[in-house]
N, C-alpha and C positions, 0 to 999 in steps of 0.2 A: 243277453243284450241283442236289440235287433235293430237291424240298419233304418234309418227311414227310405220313404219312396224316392221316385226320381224328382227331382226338382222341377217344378214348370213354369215355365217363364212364358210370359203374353208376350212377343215378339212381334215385329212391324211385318216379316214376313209372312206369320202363322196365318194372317188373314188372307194374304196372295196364294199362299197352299190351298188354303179351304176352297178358293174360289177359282185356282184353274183346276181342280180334281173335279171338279164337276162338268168338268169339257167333255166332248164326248169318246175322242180318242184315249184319255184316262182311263174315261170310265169304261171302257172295252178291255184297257189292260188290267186292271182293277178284278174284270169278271174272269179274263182268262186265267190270273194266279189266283185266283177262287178256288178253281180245276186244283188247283196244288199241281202243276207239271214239274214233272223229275226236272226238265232244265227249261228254262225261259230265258233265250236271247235275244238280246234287244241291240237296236245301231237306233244312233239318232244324235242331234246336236247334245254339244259340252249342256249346252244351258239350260235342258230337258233334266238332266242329271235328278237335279232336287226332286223334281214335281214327281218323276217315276220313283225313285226312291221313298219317297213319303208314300205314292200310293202305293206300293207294292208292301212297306213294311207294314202299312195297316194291316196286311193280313198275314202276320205272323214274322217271324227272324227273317233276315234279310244278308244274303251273302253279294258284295258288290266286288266286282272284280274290274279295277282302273287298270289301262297300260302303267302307270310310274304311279310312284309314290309320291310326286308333288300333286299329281291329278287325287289319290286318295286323300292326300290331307287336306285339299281345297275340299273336295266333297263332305269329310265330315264334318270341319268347319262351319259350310250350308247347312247339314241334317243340325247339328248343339243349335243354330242360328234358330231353328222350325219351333 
């Protein structure tokens, strides 16, 4: 028996993804986890959260470290949202 894929959902947001990744501050951090660097920290607003999260999981797993647990589950709330 084998699982199927992940489900993908056309969401109202997936298109705001697509279209601030292509800023160019993105896209500089986009290149530098390219590098694959052993650690990558970042500070910046709450509201940045998604858009560096999307861009960074494009390339590959993704470990997100929030102060609280009400900050993690808003965030992954946003990422099911993308």
């Amino acid at each position: 028996m084998t699982a199927g894929g992940p489900e993908i959902r056309d969401t109202p947001i997936a298109g705001l993804v697509d279209v601030a990744l292509r800023a160019p501050t993105l896209q500089r951090l986009i290149d530098l986890a390219a590098d694959r660097p052993e650690d990558l920290t970042l500070v910046g607003p709450a509201s940045a959260r998604l858009f560096v999260g999307c861009a960074l999981a494009r390339q590959g797993p993704l470990l997100v470290v929030t102060a609280t647990g009400r900050e993690a589950d808003d965030l992954t709330v946003e990422l099911r949202g993308v």
